[in-house]
KOLDRENVO-737183 format. One line per field, with one value per residue (C-alpha): x, y, z; residue number from 1. Coordinates in Angstrom, 1 decimal, padded with zeros to 4 digits, m for minus. Example, Ala and Ser with C-alpha at 12.3 -4.5 7.8 and 13.67 -1.06 7.14 Angstrom:
residues 2
xx	012.3	013.7
yy	m004.5	m001.1
zz	007.8	007.1
k	1	2
***
This chain:
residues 457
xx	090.5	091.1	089.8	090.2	092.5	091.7	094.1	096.7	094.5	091.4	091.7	091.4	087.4	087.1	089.1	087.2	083.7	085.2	086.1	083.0	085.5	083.1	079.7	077.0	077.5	081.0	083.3	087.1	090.2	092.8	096.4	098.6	102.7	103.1	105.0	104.3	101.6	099.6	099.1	098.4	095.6	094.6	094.3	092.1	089.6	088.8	088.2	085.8	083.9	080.8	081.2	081.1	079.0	081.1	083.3	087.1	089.4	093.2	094.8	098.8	100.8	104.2	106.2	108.9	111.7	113.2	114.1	111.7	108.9	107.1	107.8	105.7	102.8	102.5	102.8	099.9	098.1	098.4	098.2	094.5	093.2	093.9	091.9	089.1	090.1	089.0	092.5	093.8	097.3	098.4	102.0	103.4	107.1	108.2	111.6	110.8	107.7	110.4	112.7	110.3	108.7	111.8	110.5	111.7	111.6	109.3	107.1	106.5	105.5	103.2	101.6	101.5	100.4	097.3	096.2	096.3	093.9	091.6	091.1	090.4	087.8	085.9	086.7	084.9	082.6	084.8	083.6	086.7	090.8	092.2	095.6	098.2	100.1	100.5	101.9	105.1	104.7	102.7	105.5	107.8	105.6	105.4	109.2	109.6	106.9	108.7	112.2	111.3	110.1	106.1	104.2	101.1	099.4	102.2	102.6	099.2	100.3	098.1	094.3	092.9	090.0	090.2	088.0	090.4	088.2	085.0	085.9	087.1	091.0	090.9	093.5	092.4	096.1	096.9	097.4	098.1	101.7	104.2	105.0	100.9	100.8	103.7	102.3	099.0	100.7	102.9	099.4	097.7	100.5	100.0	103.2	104.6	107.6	110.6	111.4	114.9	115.2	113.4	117.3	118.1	118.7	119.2	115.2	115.1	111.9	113.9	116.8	114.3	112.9	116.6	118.3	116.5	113.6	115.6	117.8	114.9	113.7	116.9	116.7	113.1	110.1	107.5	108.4	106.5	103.7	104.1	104.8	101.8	099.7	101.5	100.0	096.9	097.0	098.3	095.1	093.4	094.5	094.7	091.3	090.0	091.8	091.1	087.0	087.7	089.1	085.9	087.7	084.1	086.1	088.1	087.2	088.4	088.1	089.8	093.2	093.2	092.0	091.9	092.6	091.2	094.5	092.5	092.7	096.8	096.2	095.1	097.9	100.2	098.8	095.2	096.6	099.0	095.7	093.9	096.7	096.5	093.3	093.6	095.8	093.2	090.8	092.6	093.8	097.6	098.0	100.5	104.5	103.4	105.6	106.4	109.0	106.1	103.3	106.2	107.0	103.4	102.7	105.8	104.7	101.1	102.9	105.6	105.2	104.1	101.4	101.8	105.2	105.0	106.9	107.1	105.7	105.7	102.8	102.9	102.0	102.9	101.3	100.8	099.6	096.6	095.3	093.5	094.0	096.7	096.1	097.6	097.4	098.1	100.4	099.4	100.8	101.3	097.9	097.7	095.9	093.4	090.0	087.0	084.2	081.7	078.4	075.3	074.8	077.8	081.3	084.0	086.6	090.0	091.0	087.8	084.9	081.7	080.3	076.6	075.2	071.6	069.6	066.9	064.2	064.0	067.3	065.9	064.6	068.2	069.8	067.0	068.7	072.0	073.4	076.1	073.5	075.2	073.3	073.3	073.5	076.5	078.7	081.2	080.0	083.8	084.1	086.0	086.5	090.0	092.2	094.6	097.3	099.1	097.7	094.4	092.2	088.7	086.4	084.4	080.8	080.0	083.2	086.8	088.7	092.5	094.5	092.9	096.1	095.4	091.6	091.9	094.5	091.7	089.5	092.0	092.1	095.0	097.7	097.7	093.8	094.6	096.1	093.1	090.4	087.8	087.7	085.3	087.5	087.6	090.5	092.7	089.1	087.8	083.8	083.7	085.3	083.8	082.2	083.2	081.9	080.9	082.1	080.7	080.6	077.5	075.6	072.1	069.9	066.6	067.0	068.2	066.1	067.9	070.7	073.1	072.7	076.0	076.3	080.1	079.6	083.6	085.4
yy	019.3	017.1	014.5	011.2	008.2	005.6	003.2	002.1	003.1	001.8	m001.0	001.9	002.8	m000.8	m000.3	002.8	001.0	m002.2	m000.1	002.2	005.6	007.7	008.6	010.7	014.4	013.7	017.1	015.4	017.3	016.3	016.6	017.6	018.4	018.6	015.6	012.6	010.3	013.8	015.1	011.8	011.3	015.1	014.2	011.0	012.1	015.2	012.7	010.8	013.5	013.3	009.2	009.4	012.6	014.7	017.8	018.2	021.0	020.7	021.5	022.2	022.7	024.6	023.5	025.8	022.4	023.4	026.5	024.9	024.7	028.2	027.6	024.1	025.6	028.2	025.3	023.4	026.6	027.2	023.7	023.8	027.4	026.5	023.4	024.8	022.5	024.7	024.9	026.5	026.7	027.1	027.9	027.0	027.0	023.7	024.3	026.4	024.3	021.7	023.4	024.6	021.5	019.5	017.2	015.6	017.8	015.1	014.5	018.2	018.5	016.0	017.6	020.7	019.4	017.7	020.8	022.5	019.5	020.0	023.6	023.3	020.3	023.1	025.7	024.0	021.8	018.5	015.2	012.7	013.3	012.2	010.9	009.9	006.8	003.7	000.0	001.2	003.5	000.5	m001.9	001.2	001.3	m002.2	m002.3	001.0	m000.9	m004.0	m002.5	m000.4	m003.3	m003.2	m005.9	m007.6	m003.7	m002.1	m004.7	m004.0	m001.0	001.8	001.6	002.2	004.2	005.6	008.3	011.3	013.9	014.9	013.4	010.0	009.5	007.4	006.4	005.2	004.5	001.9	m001.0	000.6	000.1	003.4	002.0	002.2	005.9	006.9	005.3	007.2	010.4	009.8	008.9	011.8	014.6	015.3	017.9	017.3	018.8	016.9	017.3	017.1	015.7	012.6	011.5	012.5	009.1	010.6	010.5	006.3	006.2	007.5	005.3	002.1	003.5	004.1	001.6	m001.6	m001.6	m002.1	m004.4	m006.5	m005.9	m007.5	m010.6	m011.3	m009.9	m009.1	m008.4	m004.9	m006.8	m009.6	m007.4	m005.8	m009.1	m009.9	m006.6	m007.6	m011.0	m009.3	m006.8	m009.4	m011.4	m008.2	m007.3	m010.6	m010.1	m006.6	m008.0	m010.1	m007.3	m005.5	m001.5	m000.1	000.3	003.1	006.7	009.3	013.0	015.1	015.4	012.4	008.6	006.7	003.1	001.3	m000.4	m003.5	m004.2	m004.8	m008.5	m008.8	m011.2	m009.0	m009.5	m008.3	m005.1	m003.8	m003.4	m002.0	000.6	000.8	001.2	004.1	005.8	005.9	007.4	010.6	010.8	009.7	006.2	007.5	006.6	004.7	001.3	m001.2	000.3	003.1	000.3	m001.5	001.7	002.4	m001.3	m001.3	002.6	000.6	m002.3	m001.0	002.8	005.1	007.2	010.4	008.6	009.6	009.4	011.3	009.9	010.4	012.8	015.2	013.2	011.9	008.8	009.3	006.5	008.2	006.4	003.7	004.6	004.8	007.9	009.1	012.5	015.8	017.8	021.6	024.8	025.4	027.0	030.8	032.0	034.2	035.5	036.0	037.6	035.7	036.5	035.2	033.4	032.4	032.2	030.6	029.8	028.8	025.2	024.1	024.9	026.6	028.0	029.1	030.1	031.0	032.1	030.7	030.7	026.7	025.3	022.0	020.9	022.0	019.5	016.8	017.1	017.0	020.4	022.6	024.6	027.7	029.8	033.5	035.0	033.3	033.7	036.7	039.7	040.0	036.1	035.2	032.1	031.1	028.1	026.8	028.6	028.5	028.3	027.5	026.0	024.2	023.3	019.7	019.6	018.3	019.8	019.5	021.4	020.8	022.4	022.3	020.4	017.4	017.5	017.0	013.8	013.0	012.9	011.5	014.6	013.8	016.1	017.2	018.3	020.3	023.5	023.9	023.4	026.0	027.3	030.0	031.4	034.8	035.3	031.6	030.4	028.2	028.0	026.2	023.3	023.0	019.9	018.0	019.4	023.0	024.2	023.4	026.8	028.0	025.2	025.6	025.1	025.7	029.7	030.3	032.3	032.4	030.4	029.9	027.4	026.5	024.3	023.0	021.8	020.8	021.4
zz	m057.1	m059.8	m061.1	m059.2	m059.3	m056.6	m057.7	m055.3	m052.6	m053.6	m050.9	m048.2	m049.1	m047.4	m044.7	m043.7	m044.1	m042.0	m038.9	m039.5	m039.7	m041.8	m041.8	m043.4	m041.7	m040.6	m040.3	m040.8	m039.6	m041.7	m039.9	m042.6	m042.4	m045.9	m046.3	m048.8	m046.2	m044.9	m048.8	m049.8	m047.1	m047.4	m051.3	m050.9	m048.2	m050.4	m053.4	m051.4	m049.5	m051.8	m051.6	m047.8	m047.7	m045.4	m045.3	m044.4	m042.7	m043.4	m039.7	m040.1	m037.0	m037.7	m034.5	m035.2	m034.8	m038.0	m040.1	m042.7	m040.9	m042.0	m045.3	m045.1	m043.5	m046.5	m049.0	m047.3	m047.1	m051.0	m051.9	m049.9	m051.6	m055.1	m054.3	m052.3	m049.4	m045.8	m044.1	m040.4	m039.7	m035.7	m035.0	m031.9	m029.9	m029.1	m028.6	m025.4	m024.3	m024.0	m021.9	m019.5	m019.1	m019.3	m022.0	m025.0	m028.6	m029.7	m026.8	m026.3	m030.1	m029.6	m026.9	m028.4	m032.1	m030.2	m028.3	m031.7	m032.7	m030.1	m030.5	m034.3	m033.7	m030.9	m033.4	m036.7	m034.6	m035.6	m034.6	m036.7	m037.0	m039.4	m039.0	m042.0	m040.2	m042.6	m042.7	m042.2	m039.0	m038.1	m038.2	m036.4	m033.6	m032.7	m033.2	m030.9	m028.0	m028.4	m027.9	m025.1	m022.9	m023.8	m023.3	m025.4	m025.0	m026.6	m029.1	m031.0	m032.3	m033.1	m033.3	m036.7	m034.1	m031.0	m028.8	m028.8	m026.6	m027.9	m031.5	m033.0	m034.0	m037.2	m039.3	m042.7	m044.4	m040.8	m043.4	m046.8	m047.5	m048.2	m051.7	m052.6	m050.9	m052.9	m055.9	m055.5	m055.4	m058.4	m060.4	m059.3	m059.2	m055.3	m054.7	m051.3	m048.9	m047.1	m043.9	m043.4	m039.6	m041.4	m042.0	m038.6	m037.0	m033.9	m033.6	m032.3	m035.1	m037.8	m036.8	m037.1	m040.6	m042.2	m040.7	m038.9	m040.8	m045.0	m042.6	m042.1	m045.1	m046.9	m045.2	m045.3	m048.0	m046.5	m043.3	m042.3	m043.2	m040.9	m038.3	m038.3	m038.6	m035.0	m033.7	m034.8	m033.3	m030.0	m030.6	m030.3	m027.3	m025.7	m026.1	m024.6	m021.9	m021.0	m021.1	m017.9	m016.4	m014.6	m014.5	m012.4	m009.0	m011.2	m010.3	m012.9	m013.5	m016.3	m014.0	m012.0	m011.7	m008.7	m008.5	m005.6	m003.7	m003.3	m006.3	m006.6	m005.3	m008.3	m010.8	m012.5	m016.4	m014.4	m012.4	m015.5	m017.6	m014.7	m014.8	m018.3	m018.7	m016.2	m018.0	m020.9	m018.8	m019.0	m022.3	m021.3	m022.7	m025.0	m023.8	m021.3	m020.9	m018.8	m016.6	m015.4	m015.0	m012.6	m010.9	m010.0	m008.6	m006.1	m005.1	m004.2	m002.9	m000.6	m000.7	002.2	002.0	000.2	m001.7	m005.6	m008.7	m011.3	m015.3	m018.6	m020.3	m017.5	m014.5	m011.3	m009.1	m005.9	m003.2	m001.4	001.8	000.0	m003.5	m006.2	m008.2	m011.6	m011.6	m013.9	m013.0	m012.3	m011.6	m007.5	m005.7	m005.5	m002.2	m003.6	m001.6	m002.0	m000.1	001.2	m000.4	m001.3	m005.0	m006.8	m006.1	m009.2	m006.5	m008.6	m009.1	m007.4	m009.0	m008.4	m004.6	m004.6	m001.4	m001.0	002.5	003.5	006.5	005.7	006.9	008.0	004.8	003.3	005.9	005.1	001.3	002.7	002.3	004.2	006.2	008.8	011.6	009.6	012.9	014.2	011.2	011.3	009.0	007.3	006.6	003.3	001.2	000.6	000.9	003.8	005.6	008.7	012.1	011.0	013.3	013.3	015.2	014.1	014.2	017.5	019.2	019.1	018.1	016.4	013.4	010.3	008.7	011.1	010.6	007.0	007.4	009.4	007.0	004.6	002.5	m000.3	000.4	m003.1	m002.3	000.9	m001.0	m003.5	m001.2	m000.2	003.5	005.0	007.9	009.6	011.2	011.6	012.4	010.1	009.7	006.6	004.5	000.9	000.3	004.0	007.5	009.1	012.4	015.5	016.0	013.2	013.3	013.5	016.7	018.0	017.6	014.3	012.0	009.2	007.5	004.3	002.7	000.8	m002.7	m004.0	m008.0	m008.5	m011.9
k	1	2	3	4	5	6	7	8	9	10	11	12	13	14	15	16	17	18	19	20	21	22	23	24	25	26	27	28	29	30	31	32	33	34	35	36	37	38	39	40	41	42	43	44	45	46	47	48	49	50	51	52	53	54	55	56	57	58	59	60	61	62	63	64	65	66	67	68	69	70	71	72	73	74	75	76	77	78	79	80	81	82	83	84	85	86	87	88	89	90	91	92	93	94	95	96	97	98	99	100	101	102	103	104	105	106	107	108	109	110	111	112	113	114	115	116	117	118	119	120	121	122	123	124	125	126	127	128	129	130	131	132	133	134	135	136	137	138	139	140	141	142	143	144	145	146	147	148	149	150	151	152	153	154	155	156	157	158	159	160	161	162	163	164	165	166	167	168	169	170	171	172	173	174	175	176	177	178	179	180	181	182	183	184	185	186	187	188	189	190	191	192	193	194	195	196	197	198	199	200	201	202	203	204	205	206	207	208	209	210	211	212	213	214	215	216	217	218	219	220	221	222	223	224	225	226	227	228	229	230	231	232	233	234	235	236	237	238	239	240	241	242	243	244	245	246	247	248	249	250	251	252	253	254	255	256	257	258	259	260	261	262	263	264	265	266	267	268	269	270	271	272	273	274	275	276	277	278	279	280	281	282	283	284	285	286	287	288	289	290	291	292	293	294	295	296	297	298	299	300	301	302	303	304	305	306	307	308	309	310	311	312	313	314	315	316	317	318	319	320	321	322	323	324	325	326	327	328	329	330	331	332	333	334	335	336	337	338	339	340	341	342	343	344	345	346	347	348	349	350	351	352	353	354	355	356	357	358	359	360	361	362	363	364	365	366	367	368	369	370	371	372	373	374	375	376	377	378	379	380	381	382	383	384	385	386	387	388	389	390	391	392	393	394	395	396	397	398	399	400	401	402	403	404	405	406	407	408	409	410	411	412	413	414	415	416	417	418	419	420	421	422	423	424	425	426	427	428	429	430	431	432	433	434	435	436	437	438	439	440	441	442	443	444	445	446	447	448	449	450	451	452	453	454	455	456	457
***
């Protein structure tokens, strides 16, 4: 590397010590494309790793969009050996992700390009991601939220930090104008690539940039700028409000997040950050916009139960009894079996099974564990989920299909199909994590017994 010229950017070393980005120890994945903002950032974090004390891994994703695209990745690859920058290149196909997921070129980059992040931040043990976005994509974004019906939460634009999984999204160029980025590179001859769909103005945030944007621009100086200073005043607002909304009552997983329907009494500006905020539990704030936030509080409002719709980012809401839940989407259930057996049992979808025996069943029951008479269940018993014509028998008697049972029990229907049954025969013994049949139970006689554990995904 060369040596360093901070000018232009010299403003961003604050910026990054204001919102706390860096710190002694960080490992910094850079995003780079190639283009003029990635090389720039790539550029200035590797001038100030000793400043900051940390180290930095160049992560390129070649989407395969454009005929181009290879030929970027090797420029980027060059660019970071001759200057002994650490660099991994992932290549995937977004053209045919699209299609078979029926998504939008860019949203299906997007989620490709972060799954590339996240398997070089397990890969190199990263703990930041770095992210090139300046004053102008900024401005954009707003523009883009404002356009597409967003309220205050899309108005605030981007977060200059955000959790992204088990690292920390920053974005040290948020407020650093293009002119000072372009600037820096033309002071410290930083080579770059264009990408040629940038003059596509097919793309709605390449039609704002070319078009809408120098429109602006014309007519009033200054004008990025200002719109960015409105997203931070709707940050802001935003923020206060979202602290007198109490989100506890909100039960999330890695696929799902329940929302309590109680709380849709709740005034609209309080139930559309409740929903928001669910979103963010699982990683799928991204694209979301008013429209969805409406279409998710008349499901809750005037939807039957087991009604859905279908959402951006891969997921679906579904009204569940008395929740509202987000979910994401997964492929259909595969019946597989497995033989019952003691110790432990990776049942698919589910989790983990581990059934021990024991002489000591009551002080299993006393802890509140699936206990069965080892005598009264069938030798040939295996775990698998639902079919047809199965039928179970509660503890304490009655008997009915298992199908009704689990309504019953208000089992979501997207639930039923993955959940673990011990049946011989259409006789179910069995069902992880809720009841065992009347029919091994334990009693006075029994010796021995299984004791059964269910530790979920």
């Amino acid at each position: 590397m060369k040596s360093m010229n901070l000018e232009n950017l010299d403003s961003v070393v604050d910026f990054i010590t204001e919102h706390n980005m860096l710190e002694a120890g960080d490992r910094v994945g850079v995003a780079v494309s190639g283009g003029t903002d990635s090389m720039a950032c790539l550029h200035f974090l590797a001038s100030v790793t000793e400043h900051f004390d940390i180290e930095i891994v160049a992560i390129n994703v070649n989407h395969n969009i454009r005929p181009a695209s290879r030929k970027d990745s090797r420029f980027v690859a060059k660019y970071c050996r001759d200057n002994g920058i650490q660099y991994v290149g992932y290549h995937v196909d977004v053209p045919t992700f699209a299609k078979s997921q029926k998504l939008g070129t860019e949203e299906a980059a997007r989620i490709k390009r972060h799954e590339c992040f996240d398997a070089a931040i397990k890969r190199f043990k990263l703990n930041k991601l770095a992210l090139a976005h300046h004053q102008g994509d900024q401005a954009e974004t707003i523009l883009m939220h404002i356009f597409r019906g967003s309220g205050i939460a899309g108005a605030r634009g981007m977060d200059a930090i955000r959790p992204h999984g088990n690292a920390t999204l920053i974005r040290p160029f948020l407020e650093t104008p293009k002119t000072d980025i372009i600037a820096y590179n033309y002071r410290n001859q930083i080579p770059h690539v264009e990408d040629e769909s940038n003059a596509d103005n097919a793309f709605a945030r390449n039609f704002l940039r070319n078009e809408i944007i120098p429109a602006l621009q014309r007519e009033w100086r200054g004008v990025e700028k200002n719109i960015v200073d409105f997203g931070r005043n709707c940050k802001s607002d935003d923020e206060y409000l979202d602290s007198l909304v109490n989100m506890e009552s909100l039960i999330a997983t890695d696929n799902h997040v329940r929302v309590p329907l109680n709380l849709f009494v709740y005034p609209y500006p309080v139930i559309s950050r409740i929903i928001l905020a669910a979103f963010g539990m699982i990683g799928a704030r991204e694209n979301i916009e008013k429209k969805h936030v409406d279409m998710i509080v008349t499901l809750a409002e005037s939807g039957e139960n087991g009604s859905r719709a279908d959402l951006p980012n891969n997921l679906f809401a579904v009204k569940e009894y008395e929740y509202m839940a987000l979910v994401r989407k997964t492929p259909p259930a595969v019946n597989k079996v497995y033989s019952f057996k003691i110790g432990r049992t990776t049942f698919a979808e589910y989790g983990t099974i581990i059934v021990t025996k024991t002489i000591s069943h009551k002080d299993a029951i006393s802890r509140g564990l699936m206990v069965i008479d080892l005598d009264k269940l069938p030798r040939a018993s295996k775990w698998r989920t639902r079919k047809d014509g199965d039928v179970f028998t509660k503890f304490g008697g009655g008997t009915k299909s298992l199908g009704a049972y689990l309504i019953d029990r208000k089992v979501p229907k997207r639930v039923r199909d993955k959940l673990p049954v011990l049946a011989f025969g259409n006789e179910i013994y069995a069902i992880a994590g809720l009841e065992i049949s009347d029919h091994v139970k334990t009693d006075r006689e029994t010796l021995e017994a299984y004791v059964l554990e269910f530790v979920k995904d």
